[in-house]
KEDREN-193968 format. One record per residue (C-alpha): residue number from 1; residue in three letters; x, z, y. Coordinates in Angstrom, 2 decimals, padded with zeros to 5 digits. Layout:
N
REC   i  aa      px      pz      py
REC NUM ALA       X       Z       Y
...
end
This chain:
318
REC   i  aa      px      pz      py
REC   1 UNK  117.28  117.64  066.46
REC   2 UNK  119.26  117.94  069.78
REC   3 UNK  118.56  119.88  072.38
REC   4 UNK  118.23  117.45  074.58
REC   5 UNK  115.77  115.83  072.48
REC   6 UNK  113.71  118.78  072.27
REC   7 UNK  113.41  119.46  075.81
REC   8 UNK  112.30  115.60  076.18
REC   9 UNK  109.51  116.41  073.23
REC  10 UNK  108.42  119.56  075.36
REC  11 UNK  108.65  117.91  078.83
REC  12 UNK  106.38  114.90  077.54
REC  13 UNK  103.97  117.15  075.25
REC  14 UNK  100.29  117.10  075.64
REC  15 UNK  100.44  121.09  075.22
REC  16 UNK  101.99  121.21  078.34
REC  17 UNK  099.50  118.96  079.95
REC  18 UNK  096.47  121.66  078.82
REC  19 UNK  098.54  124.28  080.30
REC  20 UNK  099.42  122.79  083.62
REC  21 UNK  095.33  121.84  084.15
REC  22 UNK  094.36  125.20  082.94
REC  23 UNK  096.84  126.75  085.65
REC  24 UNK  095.48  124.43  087.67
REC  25 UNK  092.02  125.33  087.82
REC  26 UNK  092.77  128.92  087.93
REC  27 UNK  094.37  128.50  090.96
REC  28 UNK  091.83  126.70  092.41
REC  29 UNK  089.23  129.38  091.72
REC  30 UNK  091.67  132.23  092.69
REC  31 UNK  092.26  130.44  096.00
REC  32 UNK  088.84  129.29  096.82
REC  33 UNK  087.58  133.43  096.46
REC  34 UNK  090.75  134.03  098.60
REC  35 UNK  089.28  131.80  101.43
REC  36 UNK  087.30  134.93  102.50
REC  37 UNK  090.15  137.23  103.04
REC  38 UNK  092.70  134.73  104.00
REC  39 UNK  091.28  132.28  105.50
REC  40 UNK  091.40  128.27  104.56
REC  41 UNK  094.60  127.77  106.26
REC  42 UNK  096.97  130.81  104.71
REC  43 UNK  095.25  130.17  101.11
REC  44 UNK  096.52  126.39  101.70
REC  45 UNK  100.03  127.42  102.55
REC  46 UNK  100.35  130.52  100.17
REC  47 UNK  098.50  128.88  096.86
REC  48 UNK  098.47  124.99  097.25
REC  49 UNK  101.39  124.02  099.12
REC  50 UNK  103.59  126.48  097.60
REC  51 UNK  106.14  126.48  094.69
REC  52 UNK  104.60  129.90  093.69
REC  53 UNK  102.22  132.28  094.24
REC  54 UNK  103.48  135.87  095.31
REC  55 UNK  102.56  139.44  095.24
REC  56 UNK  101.57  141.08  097.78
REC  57 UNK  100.36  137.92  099.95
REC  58 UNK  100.74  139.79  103.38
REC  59 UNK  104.20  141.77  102.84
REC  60 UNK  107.32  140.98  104.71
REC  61 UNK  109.43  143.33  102.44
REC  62 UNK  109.30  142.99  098.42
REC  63 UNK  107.39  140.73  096.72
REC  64 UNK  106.83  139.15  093.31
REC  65 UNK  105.98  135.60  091.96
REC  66 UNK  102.92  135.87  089.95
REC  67 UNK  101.59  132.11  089.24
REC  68 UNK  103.10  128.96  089.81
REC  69 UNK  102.23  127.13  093.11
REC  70 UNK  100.49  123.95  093.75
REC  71 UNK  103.51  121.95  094.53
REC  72 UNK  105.17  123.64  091.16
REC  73 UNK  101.75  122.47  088.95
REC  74 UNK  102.02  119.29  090.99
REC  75 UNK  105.24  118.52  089.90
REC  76 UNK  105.26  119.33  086.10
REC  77 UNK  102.29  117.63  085.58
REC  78 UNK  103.95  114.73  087.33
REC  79 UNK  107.09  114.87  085.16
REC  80 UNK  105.19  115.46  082.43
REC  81 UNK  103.39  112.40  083.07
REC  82 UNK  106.20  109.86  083.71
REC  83 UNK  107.95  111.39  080.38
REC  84 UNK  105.21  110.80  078.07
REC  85 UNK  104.55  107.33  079.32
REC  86 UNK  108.58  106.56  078.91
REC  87 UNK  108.64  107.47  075.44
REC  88 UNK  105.79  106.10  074.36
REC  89 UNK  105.89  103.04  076.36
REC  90 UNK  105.52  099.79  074.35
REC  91 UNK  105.73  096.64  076.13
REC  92 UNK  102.65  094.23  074.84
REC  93 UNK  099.34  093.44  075.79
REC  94 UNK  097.19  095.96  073.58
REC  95 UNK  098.26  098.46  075.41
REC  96 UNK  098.16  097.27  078.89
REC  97 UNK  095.09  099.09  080.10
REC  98 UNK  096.85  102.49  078.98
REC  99 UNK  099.96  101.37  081.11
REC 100 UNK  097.93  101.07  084.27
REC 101 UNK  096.02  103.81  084.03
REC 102 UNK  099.16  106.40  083.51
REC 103 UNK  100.18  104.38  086.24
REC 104 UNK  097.20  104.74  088.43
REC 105 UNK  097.72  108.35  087.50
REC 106 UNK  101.57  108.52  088.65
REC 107 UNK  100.15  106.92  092.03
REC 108 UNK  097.67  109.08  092.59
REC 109 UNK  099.82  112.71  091.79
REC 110 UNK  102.87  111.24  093.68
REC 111 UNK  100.71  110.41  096.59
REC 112 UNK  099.08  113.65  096.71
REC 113 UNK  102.27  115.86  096.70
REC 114 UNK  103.67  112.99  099.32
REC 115 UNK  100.56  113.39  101.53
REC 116 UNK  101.00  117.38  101.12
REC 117 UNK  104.55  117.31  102.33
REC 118 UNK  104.41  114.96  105.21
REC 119 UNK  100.91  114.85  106.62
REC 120 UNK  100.45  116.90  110.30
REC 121 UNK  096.77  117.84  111.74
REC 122 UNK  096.33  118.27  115.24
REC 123 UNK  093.18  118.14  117.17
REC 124 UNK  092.05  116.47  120.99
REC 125 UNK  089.03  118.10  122.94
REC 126 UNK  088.36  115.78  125.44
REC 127 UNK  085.79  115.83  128.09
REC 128 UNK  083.90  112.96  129.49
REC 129 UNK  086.13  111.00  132.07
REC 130 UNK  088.92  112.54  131.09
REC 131 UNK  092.35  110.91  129.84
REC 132 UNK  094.79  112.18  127.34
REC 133 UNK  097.93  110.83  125.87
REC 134 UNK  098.23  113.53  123.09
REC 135 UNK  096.97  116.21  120.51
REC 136 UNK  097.56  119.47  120.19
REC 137 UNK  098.58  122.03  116.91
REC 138 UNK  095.47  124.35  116.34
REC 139 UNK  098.21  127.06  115.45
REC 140 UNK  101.29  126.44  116.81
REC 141 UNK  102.22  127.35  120.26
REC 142 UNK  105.19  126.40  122.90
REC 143 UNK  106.56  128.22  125.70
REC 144 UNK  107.44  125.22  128.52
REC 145 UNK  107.99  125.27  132.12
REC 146 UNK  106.60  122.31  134.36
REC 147 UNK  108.21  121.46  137.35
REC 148 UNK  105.87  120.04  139.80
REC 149 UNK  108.38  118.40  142.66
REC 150 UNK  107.73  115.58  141.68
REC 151 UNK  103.98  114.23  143.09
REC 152 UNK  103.97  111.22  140.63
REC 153 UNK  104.67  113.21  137.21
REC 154 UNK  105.38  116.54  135.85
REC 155 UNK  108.98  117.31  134.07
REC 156 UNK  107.81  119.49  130.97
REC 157 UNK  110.96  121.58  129.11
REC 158 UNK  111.56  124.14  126.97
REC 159 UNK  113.00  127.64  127.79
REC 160 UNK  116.14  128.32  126.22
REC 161 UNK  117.74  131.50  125.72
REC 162 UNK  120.44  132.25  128.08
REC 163 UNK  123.20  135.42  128.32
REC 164 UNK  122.01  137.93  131.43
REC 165 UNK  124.30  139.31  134.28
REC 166 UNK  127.70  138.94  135.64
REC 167 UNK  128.76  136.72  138.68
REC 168 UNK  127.14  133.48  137.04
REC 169 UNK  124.36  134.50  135.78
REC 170 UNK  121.45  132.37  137.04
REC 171 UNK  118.78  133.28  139.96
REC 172 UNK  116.27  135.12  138.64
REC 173 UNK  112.12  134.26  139.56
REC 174 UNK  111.09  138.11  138.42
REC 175 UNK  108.74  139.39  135.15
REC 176 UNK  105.94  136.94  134.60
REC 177 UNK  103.49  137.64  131.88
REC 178 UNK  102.16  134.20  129.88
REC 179 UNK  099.46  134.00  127.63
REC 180 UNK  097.09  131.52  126.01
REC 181 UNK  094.16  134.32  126.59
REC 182 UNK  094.72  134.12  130.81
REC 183 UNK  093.48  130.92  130.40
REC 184 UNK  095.17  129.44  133.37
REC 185 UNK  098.97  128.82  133.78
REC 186 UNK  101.08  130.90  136.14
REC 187 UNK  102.22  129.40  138.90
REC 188 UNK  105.74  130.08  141.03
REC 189 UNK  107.85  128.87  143.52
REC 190 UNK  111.94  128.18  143.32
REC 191 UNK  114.27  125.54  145.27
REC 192 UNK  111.68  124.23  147.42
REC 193 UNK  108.89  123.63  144.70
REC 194 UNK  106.16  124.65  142.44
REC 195 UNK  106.78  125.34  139.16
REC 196 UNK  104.43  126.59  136.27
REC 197 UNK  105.03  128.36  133.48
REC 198 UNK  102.56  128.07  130.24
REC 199 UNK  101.97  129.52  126.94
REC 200 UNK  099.94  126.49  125.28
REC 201 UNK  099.43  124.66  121.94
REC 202 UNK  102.05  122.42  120.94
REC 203 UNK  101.70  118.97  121.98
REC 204 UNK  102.00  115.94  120.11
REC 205 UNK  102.42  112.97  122.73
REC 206 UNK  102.11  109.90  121.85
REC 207 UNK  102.55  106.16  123.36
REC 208 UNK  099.18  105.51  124.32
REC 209 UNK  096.11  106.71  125.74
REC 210 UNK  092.52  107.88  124.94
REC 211 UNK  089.40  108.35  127.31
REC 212 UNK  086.45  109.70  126.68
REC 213 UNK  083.59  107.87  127.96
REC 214 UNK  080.40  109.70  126.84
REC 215 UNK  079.61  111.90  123.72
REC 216 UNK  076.63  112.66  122.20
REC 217 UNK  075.64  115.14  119.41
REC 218 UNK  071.79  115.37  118.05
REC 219 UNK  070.37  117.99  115.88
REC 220 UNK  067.91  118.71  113.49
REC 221 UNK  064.93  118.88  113.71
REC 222 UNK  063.79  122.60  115.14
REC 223 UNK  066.93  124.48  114.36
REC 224 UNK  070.02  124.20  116.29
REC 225 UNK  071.79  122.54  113.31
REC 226 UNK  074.20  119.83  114.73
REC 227 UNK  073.25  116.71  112.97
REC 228 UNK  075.26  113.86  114.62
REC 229 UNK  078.40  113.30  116.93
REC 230 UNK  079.28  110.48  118.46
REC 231 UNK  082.45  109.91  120.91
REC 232 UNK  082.52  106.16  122.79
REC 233 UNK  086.56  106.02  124.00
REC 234 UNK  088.44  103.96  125.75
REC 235 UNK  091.62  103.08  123.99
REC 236 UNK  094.71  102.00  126.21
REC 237 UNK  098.09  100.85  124.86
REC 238 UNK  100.26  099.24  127.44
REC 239 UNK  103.35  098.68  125.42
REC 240 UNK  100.66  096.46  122.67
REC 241 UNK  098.44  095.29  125.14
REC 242 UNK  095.52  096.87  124.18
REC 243 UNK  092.67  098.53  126.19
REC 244 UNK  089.38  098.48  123.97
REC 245 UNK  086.03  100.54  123.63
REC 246 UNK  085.98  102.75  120.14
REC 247 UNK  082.92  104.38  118.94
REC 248 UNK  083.98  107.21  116.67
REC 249 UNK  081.56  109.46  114.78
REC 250 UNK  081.01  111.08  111.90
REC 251 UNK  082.34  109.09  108.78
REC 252 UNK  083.40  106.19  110.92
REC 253 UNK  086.98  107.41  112.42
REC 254 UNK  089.59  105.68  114.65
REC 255 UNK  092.54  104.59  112.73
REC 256 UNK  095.56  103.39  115.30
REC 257 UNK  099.16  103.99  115.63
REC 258 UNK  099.66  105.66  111.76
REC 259 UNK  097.01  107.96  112.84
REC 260 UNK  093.25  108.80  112.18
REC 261 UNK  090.70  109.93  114.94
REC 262 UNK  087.76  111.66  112.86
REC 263 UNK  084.97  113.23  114.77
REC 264 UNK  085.56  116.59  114.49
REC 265 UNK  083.16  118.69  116.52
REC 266 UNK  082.53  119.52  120.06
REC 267 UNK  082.99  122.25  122.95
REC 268 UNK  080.63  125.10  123.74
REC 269 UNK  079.68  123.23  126.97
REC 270 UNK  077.51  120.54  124.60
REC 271 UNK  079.67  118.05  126.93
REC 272 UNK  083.67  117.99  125.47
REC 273 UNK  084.53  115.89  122.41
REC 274 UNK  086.54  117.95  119.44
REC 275 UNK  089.20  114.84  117.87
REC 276 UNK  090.79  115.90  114.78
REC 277 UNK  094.33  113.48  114.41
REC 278 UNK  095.34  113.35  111.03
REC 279 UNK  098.69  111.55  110.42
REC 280 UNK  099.26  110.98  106.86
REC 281 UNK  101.80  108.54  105.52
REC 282 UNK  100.36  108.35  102.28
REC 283 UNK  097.05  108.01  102.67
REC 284 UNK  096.32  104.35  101.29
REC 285 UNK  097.87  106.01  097.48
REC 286 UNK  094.40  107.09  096.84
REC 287 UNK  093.19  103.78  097.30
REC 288 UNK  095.27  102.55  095.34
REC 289 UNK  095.27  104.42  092.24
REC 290 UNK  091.70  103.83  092.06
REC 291 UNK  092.43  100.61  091.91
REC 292 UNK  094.95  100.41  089.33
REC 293 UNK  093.15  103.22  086.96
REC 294 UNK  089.96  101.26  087.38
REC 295 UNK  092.05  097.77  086.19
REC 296 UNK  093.56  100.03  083.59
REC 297 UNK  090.20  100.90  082.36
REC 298 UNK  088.33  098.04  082.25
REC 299 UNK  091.39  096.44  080.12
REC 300 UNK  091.16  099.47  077.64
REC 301 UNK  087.70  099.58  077.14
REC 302 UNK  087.12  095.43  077.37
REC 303 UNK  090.26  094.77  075.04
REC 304 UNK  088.18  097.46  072.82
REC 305 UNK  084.83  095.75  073.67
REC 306 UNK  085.77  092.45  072.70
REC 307 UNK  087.59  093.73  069.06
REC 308 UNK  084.73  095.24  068.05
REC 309 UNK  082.42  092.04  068.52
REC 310 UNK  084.70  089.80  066.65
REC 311 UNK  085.02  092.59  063.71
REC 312 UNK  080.95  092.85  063.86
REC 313 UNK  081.20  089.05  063.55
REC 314 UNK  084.01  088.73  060.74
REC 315 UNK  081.54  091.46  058.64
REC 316 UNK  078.44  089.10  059.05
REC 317 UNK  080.15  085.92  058.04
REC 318 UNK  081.12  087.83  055.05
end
């Protein structure tokens, strides 16, 4: 036996199936306890969306791989997949329900590792009357000056490093602190205008425009429980012609522009809306691997279903 051939047999063995779910669900348990030190969002970057899992989490300085990563799991048992339905693939109709549910299954793992490397979160709090053409990272942050000359629209850019002194260096404005805890921007003056500078969340813009019109949140009954939102938007896109009322709320989000609106929460006022925008490229895979693993099954069992009767049939003739 080749080499080759016995890298294929390992690649497309069931033992390494058993191995890659048991590793799988350790991870899951390890990570979910982890949640209470970490935090959802570290535990998702440091066991989930990671090739591997190192040791100690929190160092900058040595560190040691310990367990394979979600993307790593994600990938073998994805490989692992496609092999074993290569080899064994045989092209008739008795085993067409097994072909679309290892199919399904390719769907639904590519997907997932697709969604995991491409999606972006970012949320909107909104208050009623007020407009907004994007969303903003809940933990990334930019550094941008705004120049304000202009009474019809702010210029927004970035501050890039630049060399100090000698006979062209550039005018200087002074020390200015910014932070996202002052909670207002700083505000300057320099060649005849206002300027502002800003520590704030980075912004995702985008080519159209949401307004909230009212929002609503109920509770239960006696406890201060938060039961229901509701958000009723306006949605305006000039460049598709579209300006329509949206009611989103919980379990019933805005989908527009490759984007999804859910109803995320709201502000400590009781008035603001909380948007979470979730842009995921891959998020109809789901949908379809259900659909395919669900034909897949059916066939199986049916084709199954339907030998078994004639065989019970065949036996009483006799």
């Amino acid at each position: 036996m080749s080499i080759w051939q016995r890298v294929l047999d390992f690649v497309s063995s069931m033992k390494l199936t058993l191995v890659c779910l048991s590793a799988a669900t350790v991870l899951v348990f390890v990570g979910t306890l982890a949640q209470v030190q970490f935090g959802t969002h570290a535990v998702q970057e440091r066991y989930f969306q990671s090739l591997l899992v190192w040791w100690p989490a929190e160092s900058d300085g040595f560190r040691i791989p310990v367990f394979p990563g979600g993307h790593l799991l994600g990938a073998v048992l994805l490989l692992n997949l496609l092999a074993a339905h290569l080899r064994r693939f045989r092209l008739n109709w008795r085993n067409a329900g097994l072909h679309l549910t290892h199919g399904g299954l390719i769907v639904m793992l590519a997907g997932g590792l697709f969604t995991d490397l491409f999606s972006m979160e970012s949320q909107i709090q909104i208050a009623p009357g007020q407009t907004k053409n994007y969303s903003e990272d809940p933990r990334l942050m930019e550094w941008v000056v705004v120049d304000q000359r202009n009474s019809e629209e702010d210029r927004v850019a970035a501050i890039l490093p630049t060399s100090a002194g000698g006979a062209n260096a550039p005018d200087t404005l002074g020390a200015w602190l910014v932070s996202e805890a002052l909670g207002a921007p700083r505000a300057c003056s320099f060649a005849d205008g206002s300027w502002r500078l800003e520590m704030r969340p980075l912004r995702y813009y985008k080519p159209y425009s949401i307004t909230l019109q009212k929002f609503t949140h109920e509770n239960y009954p006696g406890t201060d429980i938060p039961k229901n939102f509701a958000s009723q938007i306006t949605l305006v896109d000039p460049g598709h012609g579209v300006n329509r009322d949206v009611l989103i709320y919980m379990n019933h989000p805005l989908r527009y522009g490759g984007e999804t609106y859910y109803q995320s929460g709201f502000g400590r006022d009781d008035r603001s809306s909380i948007l979470q925008v979730v842009h995921n490229p891959g998020f109809v895979a789901p949908y379809i691997a259900c659909v395919i693993i669900s034909f897949g099954l059916l066939i199986q069992f049916g084709s199954h279903f339907v030998g078994a009767t004639r065989r019970t049939k065949l036996l009483r003739a006799k």
